[in-house]
MIDOSE-1310 file (N, C-alpha, C; in nm, 2 decimals, decimal comma, always signed):
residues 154
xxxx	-2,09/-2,00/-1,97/-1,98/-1,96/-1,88/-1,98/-2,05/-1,76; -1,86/-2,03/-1,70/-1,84/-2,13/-1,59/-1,94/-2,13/-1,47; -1,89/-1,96/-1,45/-1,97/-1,93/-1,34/-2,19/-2,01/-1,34; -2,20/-1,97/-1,48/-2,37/-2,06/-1,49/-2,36/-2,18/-1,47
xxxx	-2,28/-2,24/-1,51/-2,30/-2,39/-1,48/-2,25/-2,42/-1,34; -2,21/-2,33/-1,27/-2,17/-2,34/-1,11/-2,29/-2,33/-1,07; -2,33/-2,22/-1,07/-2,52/-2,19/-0,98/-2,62/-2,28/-1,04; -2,55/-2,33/-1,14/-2,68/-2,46/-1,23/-2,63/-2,59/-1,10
xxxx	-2,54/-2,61/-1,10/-2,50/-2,72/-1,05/-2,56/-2,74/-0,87; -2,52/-2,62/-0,81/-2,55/-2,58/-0,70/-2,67/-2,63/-0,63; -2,74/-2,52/-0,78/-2,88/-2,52/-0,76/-2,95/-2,69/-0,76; -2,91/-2,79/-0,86/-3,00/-2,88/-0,88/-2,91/-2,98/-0,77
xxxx	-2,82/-2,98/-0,73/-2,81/-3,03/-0,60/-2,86/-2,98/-0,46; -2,94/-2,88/-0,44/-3,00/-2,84/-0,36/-2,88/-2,81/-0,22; -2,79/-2,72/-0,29/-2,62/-2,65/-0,19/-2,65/-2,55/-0,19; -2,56/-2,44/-0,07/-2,61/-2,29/-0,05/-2,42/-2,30/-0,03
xxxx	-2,42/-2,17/-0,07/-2,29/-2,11/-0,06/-2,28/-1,98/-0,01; -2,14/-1,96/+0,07/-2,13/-1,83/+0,13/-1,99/-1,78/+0,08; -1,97/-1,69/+0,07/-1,84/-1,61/+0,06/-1,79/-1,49/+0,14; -1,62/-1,54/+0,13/-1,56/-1,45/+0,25/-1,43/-1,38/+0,11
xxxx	-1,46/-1,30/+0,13/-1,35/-1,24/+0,06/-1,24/-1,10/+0,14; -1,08/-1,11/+0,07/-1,06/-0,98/+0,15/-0,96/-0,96/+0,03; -0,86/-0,96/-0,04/-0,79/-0,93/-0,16/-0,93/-0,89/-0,23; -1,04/-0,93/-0,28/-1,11/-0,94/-0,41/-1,20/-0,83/-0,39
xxxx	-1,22/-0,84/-0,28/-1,29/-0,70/-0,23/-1,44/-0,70/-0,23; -1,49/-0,82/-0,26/-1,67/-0,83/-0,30/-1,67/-0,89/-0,45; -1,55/-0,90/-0,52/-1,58/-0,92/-0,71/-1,61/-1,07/-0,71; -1,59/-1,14/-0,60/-1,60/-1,28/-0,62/-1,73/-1,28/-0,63
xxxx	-1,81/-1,24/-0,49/-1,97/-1,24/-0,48/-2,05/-1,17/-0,58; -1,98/-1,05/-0,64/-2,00/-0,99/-0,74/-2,05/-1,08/-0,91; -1,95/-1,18/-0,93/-1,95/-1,24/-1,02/-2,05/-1,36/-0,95; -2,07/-1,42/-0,89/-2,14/-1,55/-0,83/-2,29/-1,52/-0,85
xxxx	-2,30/-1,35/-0,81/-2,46/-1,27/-0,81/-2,45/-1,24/-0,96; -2,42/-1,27/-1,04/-2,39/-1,20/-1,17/-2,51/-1,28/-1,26; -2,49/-1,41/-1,23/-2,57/-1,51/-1,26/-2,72/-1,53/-1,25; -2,86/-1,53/-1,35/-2,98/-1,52/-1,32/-2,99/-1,66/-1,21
xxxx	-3,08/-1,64/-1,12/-3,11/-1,74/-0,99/-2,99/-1,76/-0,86; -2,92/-1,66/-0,84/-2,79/-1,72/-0,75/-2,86/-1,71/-0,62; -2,95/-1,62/-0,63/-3,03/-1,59/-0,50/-3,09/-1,72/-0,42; -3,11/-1,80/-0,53/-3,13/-1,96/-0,45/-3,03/-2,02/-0,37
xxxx	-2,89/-1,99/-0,42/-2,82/-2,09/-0,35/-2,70/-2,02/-0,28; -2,68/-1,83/-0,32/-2,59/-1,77/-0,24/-2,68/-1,73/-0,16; -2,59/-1,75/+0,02/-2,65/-1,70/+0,13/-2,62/-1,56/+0,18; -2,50/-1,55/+0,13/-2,45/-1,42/+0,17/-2,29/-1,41/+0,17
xxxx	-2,24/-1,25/+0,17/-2,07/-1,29/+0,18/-2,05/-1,21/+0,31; -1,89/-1,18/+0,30/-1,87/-1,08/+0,38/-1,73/-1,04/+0,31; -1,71/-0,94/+0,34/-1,56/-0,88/+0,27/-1,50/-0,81/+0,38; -1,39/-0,91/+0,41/-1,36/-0,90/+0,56/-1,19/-0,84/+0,51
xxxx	-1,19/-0,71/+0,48/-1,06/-0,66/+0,46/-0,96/-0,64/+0,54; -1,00/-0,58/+0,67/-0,92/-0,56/+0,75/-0,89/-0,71/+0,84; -0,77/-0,73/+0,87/-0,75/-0,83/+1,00/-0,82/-0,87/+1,06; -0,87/-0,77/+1,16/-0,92/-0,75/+1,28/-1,10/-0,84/+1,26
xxxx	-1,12/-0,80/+1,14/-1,30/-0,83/+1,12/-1,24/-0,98/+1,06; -1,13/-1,03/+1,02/-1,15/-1,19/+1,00/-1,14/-1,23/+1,10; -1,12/-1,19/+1,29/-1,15/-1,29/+1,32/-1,26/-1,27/+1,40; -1,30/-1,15/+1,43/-1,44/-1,12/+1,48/-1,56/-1,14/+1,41
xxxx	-1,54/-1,11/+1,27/-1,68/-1,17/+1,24/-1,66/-1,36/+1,17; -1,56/-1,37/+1,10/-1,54/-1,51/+1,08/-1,50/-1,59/+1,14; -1,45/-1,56/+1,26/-1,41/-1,65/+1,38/-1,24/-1,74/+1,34; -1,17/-1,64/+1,24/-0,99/-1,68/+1,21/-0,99/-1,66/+1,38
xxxx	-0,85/-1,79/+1,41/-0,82/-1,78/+1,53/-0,70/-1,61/+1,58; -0,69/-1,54/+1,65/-0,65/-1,41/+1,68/-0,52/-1,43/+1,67; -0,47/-1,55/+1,75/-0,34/-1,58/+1,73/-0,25/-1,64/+1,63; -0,32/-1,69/+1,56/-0,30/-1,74/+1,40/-0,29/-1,63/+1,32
xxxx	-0,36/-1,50/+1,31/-0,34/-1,41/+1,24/-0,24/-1,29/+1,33; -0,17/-1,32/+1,42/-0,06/-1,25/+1,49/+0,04/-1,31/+1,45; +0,01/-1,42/+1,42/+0,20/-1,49/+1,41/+0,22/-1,48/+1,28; +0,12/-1,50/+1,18/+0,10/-1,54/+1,08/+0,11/-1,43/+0,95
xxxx	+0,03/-1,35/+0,98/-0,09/-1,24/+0,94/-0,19/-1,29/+0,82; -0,25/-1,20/+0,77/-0,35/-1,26/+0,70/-0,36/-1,33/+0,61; -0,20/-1,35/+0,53/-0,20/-1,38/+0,40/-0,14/-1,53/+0,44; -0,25/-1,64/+0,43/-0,23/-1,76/+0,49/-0,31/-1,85/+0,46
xxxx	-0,24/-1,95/+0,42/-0,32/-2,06/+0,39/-0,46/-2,10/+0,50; -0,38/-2,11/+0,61/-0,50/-2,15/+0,72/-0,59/-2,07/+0,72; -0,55/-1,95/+0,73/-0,63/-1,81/+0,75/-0,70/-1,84/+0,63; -0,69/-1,82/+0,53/-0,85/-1,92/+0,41/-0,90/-1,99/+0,45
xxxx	-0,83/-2,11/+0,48/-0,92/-2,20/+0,55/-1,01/-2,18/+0,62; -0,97/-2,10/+0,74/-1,08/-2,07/+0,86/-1,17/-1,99/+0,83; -1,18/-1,91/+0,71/-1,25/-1,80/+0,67/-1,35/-1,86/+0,56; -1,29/-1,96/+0,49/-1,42/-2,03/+0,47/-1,47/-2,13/+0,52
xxxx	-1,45/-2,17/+0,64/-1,51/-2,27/+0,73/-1,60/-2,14/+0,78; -1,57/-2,04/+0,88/-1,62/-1,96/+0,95/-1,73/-1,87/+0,89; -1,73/-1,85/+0,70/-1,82/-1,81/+0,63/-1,98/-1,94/+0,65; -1,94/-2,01/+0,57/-1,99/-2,16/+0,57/-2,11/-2,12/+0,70
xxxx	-2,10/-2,13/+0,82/-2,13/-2,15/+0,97/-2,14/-2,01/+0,94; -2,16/-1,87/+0,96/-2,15/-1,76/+0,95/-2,33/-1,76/+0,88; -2,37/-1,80/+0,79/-2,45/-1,80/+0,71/-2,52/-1,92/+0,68; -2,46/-2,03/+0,78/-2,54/-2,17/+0,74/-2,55/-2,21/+0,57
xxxx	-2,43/-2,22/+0,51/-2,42/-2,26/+0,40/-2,37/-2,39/+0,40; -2,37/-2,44/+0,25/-2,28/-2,58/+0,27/-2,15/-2,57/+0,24; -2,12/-2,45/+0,17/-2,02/-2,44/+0,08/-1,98/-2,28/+0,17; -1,86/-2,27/+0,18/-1,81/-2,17/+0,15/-1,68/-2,11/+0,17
xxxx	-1,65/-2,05/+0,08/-1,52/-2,05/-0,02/-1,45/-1,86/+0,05; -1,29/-1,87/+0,04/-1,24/-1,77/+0,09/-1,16/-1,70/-0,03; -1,11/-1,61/-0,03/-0,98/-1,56/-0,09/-0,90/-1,45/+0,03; -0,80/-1,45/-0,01/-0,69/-1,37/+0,08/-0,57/-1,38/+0,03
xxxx	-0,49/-1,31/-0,01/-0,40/-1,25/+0,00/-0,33/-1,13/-0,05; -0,23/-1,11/-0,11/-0,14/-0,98/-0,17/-0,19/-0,89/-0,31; -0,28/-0,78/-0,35/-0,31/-0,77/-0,48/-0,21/-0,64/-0,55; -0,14/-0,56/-0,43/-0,04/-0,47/-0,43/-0,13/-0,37/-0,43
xxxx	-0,05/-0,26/-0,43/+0,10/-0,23/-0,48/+0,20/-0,25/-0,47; +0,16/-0,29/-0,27/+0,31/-0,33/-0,19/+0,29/-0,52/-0,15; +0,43/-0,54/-0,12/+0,41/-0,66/-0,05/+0,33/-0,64/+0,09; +0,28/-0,75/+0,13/+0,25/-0,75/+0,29/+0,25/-0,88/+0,38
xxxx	+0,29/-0,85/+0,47/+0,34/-0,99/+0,63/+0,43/-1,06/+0,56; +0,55/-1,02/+0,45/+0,68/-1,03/+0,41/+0,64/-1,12/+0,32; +0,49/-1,12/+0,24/+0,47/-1,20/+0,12/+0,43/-1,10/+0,02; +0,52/-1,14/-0,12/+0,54/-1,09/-0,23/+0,39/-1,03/-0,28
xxxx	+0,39/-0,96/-0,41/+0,25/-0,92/-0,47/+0,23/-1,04/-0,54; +0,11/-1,10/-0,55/+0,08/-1,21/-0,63/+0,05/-1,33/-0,55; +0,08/-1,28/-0,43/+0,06/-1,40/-0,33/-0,06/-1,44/-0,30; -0,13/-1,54/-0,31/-0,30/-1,55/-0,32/-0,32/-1,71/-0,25
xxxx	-0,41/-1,69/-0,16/-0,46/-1,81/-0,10/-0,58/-1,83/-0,08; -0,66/-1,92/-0,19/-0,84/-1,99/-0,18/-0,86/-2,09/-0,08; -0,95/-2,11/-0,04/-1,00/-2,24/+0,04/-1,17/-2,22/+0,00; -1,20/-2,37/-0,01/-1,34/-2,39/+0,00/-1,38/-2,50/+0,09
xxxx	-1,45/-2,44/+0,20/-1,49/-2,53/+0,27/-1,63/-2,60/+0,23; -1,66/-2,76/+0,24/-1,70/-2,81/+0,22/-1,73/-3,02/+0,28; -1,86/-3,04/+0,34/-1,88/-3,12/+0,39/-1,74/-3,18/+0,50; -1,74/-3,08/+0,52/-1,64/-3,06/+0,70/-1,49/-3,08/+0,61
xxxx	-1,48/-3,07/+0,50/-1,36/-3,09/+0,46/-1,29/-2,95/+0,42; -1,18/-2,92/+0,40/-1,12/-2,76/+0,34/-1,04/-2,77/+0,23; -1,03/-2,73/+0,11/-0,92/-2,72/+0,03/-0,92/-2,66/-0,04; -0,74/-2,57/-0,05/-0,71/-2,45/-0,03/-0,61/-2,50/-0,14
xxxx	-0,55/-2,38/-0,20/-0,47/-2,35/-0,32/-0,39/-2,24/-0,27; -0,29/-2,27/-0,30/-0,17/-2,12/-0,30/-0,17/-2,10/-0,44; -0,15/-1,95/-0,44/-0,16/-1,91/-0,58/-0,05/-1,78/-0,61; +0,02/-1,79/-0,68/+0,17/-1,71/-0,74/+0,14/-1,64/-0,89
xxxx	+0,02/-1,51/-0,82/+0,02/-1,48/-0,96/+0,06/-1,33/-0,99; +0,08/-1,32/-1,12/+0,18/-1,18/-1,18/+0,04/-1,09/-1,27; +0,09/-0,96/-1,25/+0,00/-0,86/-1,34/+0,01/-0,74/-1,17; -0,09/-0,67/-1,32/-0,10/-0,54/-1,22/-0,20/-0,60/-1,10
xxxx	-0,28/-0,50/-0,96/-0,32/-0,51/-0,90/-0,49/-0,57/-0,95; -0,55/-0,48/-1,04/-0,67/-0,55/-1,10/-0,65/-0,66/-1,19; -0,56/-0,75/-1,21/-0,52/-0,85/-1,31/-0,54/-0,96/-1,15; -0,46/-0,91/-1,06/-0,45/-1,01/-0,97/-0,56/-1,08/-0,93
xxxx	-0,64/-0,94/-0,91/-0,80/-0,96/-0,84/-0,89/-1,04/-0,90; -0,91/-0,98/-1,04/-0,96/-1,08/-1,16/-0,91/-1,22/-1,16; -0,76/-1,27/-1,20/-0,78/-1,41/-1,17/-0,78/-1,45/-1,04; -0,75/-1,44/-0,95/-0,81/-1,51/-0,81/-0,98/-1,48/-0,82
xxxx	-1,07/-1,46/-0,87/-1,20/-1,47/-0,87/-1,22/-1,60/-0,95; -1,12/-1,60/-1,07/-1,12/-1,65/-1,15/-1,08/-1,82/-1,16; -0,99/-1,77/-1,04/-0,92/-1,95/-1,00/-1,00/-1,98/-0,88; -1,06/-1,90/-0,79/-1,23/-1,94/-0,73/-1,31/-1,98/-0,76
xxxx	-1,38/-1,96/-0,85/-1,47/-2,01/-0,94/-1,45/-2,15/-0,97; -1,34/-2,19/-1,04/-1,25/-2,29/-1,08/-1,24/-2,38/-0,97; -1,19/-2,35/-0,84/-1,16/-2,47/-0,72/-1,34/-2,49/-0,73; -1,44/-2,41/-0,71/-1,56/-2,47/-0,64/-1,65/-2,56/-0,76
xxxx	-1,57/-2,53/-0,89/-1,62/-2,60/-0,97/-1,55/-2,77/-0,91; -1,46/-2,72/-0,95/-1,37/-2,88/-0,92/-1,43/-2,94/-0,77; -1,47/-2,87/-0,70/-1,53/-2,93/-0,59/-1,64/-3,02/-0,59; -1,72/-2,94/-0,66/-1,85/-2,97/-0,67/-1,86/-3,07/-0,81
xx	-1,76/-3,13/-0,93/-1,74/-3,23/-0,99/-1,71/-3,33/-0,88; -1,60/-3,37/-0,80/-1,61/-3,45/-0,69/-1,69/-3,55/-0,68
């Protein structure tokens, strides 16, 4: 599975990873801890659901998520920069956006934005996906996985 050869790869490059999740709800970290050994190289997450805790505990800029709201590319960004530094990881990766019922901050259901922060660098994916509310959740863990793979090929 992908996810083992992620924490294999991690691991024998001697990387620590953190996770910020708020659409996924914890299933990202969920699946990352799923894996025998992750304990070596995950530092910790946070499931920063509400607004308010992305920018208090992750350090998203206040005003970026007023003009903005949360469902934002940058807003990923910052959330896994601010995980990363949150936990002294090398790696760490966000999800955010829409999983429904309803739309929200005038973005459709399906609306989904990753970032993985990495070696001072960030890159983020917008993502347009369809299904029910637990369909959504599932592949955005699933296209997470996927970016930190591709990262860490690089």
């Amino acid at each position: 599975m992908l996810t083992e050869d992620l924490i294999q790869k991690l691991t024998q490059r001697g990387l620590t990873l953190a996770i910020a999740e708020s659409l996924t709800g914890g299933e990202l970290s969920a699946e990352l801890t799923r894996t025998p050994g992750a304990s070596r190289v995950v530092r910790g997450s946070v499931t920063a659901y509400a607004t308010d805790i992305k920018h208090s505990v992750l350090g998203v800029d206040a005003h970026l998520l007023s003009t903005h709201g949360a469902v934002d590319s940058e807003v990923a960004a910052q959330m896994a920069r601010g995980v990363a530094e949150l936990f002294g990881a090398d790696i760490g990766i966000s999800t955010t956006g829409v999983a429904g019922p309803d739309s929200q901050d005038g973005h459709p259901v399906g609306t989904v934005f990753i970032a993985c922060f990495h070696q001072e660098e960030v890159t983020t994916r917008a993502l347009h996906l369809s299904g029910n509310r637990a369909e959504i959740r599932e592949a955005t863990v699933e296209k997470a996985v996927h970016l930190l793979s591709e990262i860490l090929s690089q």
